[in-house]
C-alpha angles and dihedrals in degrees: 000000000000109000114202119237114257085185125078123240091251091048094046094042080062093045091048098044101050098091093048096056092048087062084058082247091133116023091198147020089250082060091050100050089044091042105098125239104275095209110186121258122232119240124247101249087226083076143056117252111249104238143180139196145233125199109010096188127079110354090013095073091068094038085047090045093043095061091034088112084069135072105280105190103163136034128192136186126157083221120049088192091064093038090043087104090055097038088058100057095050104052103172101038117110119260137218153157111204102056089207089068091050090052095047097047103043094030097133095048096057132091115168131000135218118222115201103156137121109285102257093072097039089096098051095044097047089043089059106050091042089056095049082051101255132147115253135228107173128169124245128295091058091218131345089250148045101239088043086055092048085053100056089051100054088037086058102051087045095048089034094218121159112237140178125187112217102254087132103183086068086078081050132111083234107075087035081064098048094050100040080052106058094026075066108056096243093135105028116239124339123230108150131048133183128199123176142169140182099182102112079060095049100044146047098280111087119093120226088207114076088187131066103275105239118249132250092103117124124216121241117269089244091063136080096200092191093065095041086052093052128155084344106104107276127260131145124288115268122175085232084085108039142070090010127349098058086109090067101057110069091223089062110019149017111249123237087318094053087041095048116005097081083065111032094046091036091090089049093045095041093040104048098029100247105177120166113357116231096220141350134194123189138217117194149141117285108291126212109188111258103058131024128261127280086247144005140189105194121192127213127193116196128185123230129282125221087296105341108102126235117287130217110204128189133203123205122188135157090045096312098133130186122262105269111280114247110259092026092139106248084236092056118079118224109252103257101192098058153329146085158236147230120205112199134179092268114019150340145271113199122192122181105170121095097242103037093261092132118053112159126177109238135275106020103244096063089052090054090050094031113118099217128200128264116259120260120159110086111265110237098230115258082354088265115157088199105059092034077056093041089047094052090048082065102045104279122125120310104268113254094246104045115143093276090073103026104053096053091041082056100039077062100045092049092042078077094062091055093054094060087067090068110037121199094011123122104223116189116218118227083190084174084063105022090235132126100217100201091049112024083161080081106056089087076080095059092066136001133214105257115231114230109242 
């Protein structure tokens, strides 16, 4: 889906431009408007793509695994104790901690970078390596907010890299299914959707404080917590934010629906062409400000589509879970970790995995006599992200999840998030302008002031 740009061509060229100055590439704004575009090259496909990569610890250590086929040649964490598994195992490869001095030193050998960091600093990072012309891997969600969403997505067709957000189950069998399936007709239209997760409450993500810690804790040897800390406002280091819990604090992460939301609602929004929604209102726990509440149900209102009719989709975290879907057999218990489900006029596809790799018509027994379409969408081999992104960096197909389909999937998903700073109220959504007409006290939510760091 095409978004139109709500910047204009002087604003973004600043935007833009920022990280490149900071690497001392351009001394002056004369010298940026005269520097040409760097666009990023693709790779002959006789050699292996020159990557490096960004967070090493957590969820690095699969991204980093997943292109490890490639020819890492530079590896970056802001903490040396979390990336110690992957350093190991890459000996010689050259070390650091600021991503923006790797990039500047070993600028010419790269080709494409990894970003497995905390969300806040998704959007700099990112920024930064499309503008130096490099191909982009970033975890979802794509960025923490809306209008750094928007950016990405306007730096990337300028710069003409080819990118991918880890939603991996987009590269899935899964999500092909769902969508072969209502495109099809096989369960009517489709008017209500439901989307759920209980994982902040089953992992290590939630924070037991509701209030700022207080500070007097001192960071491990092995962190710059500056860096860590990044354009995010900044406060002294707690463990409550790093290595694990930061999702769970506005200022670093998105909640359950940044966590999760890019997964669970990739297979509605991929399968019934949701675009941008017309309004959401959100129900939740009391807030306070610095981390999200205990639960939240999230409505979304879409428009139609061609013929398909308009969908109301719900999300349901912290335990809230979704009426029961019709056909769910009375002896089988509703996943209550995650899924969803689409009802449709005749008929219901039921999910209950975290990344849509298990659609099944309801109940059982008409799964088992459905007829179901051919397939038609092309299968992403082995389902890997990585090698359908690799493949694109050297002139394959343009990865499912590039940043075309990504960005407006998570400006969705986050629009949710803003609506949880305004319970109760039903907030409707200009996505041409980034404005929300009937509380335009809210846009300072859609974007934030970076700190320098």
């Amino acid at each position: 889906m095409s978004l139109p740009s709500p910047l204009s061509r002087r604003t973004f060229l600043h935007s833009a431009g920022t990280g490149v100055a900071a690497l001392g590439l351009a001394p002056g704004p004369a010298r940026a408007a005269a520097e040409p575009i760097r666009q990023g090259r693709l790779i002959d496909p006789a050699r292996k793509l020159n990557l490096a990569c960004i967070g090493c610890g957590g969820k690095g250590v699969s991204d980093v695994t997943g292109v490890s086929g490639e020819n890492i040649v530079a590896l970056c964490d802001v903490d040396a104790a979390q990336a110690r598994q992957i350093f190991g195992r890459f000996p010689k490869v050259p070390k650091y901690q600021d991503y923006r001095r790797m990039l500047r030193e070993l600028d010419d050998r790269i080709d494409a970078v990894t970003i497995s960091t905390p969300d806040h600093t998704h959007h700099a990072i990112a920024m930064l390596a499309i503008s130096l012309g490099k191909h982009v891997f970033v975890q979802k969600p794509m960025a923490r907010l809306v209008g750094e969403t928007r950016d990405l997505l306007l730096a990337a067709r300028r710069h003409r890299v080819v990118t991918q957000m880890g939603n991996q189950g987009h590269a899935g069998e899964g999500v092909r299914l769902a969508r072969e399936w209502v495109q099809a007709g096989l369960i009517g239209s489709v008017r209500e959707v439901h989307v759920w997760t209980k994982k902040m409450e089953l992992g290590p993500y939630k924070s037991a404080v509701k209030s700022r810690p207080a500070p007097g804790e001192q960071p491990p040897a092995t962190l710059d917590w500056n860096l860590w800390n990044g354009p995010a406002p900044a406060r002294p280091y707690s463990a409550e934010y790093h290595p694990r819990r930061w999702r769970n604090w506005w200022d670093f992460g998105g909640g359950a629906l940044g966590d999760i939301g890019c997964h669970t609602i990739d297979a509605p929004f991929y399968a019934l062409d949701l675009g941008a929604p017309e309004w959401m209102q959100a129900d939740c726990a009391p807030t306070n400000g610095e981390t999200f509440p205990d639960w939240s149900v999230i409505t979304y209102q879409f428009p139609a589509r061609g013929t398909q009719p308009p969908v109301r989709l719900t999300w349901h975290d912290g335990g809230k879970l979704p009426p029961r879907p019709p056909g769910l057999e009375p002896e089988r218990t509703l996943e209550e970790r995650y899924g969803y489900y689409f009802l449709g006029d005749s008929g219901v596809i039921y999910d209950p995995s975290e990344k849509c790799a298990s659609p099944r018509l309801l109940p059982e027994a008409r799964m088992r006599e459905a007829k179901l379409p051919p397939k038609t969408i092309p299968r992403v081999p082995g389902g890997d992200p990585f090698k359908e992104w690799i493949a694109a960096c050297k002139g394959g197909p343009v990865p499912g999840s590039s940043f075309e389909y990504a960005a407006p999937l998570t400006e969705a998903v986050m629009l949710g998030n803003v609506a949880l700073r305004a319970p109760g109220r039903r907030l409707r959504w200009d996505a041409a302008n980034l404005r929300l007409p009937d509380a335009p006290e809210l846009e300072r939510h859609l974007r934030a002031e970076p700190r320098a760091f």
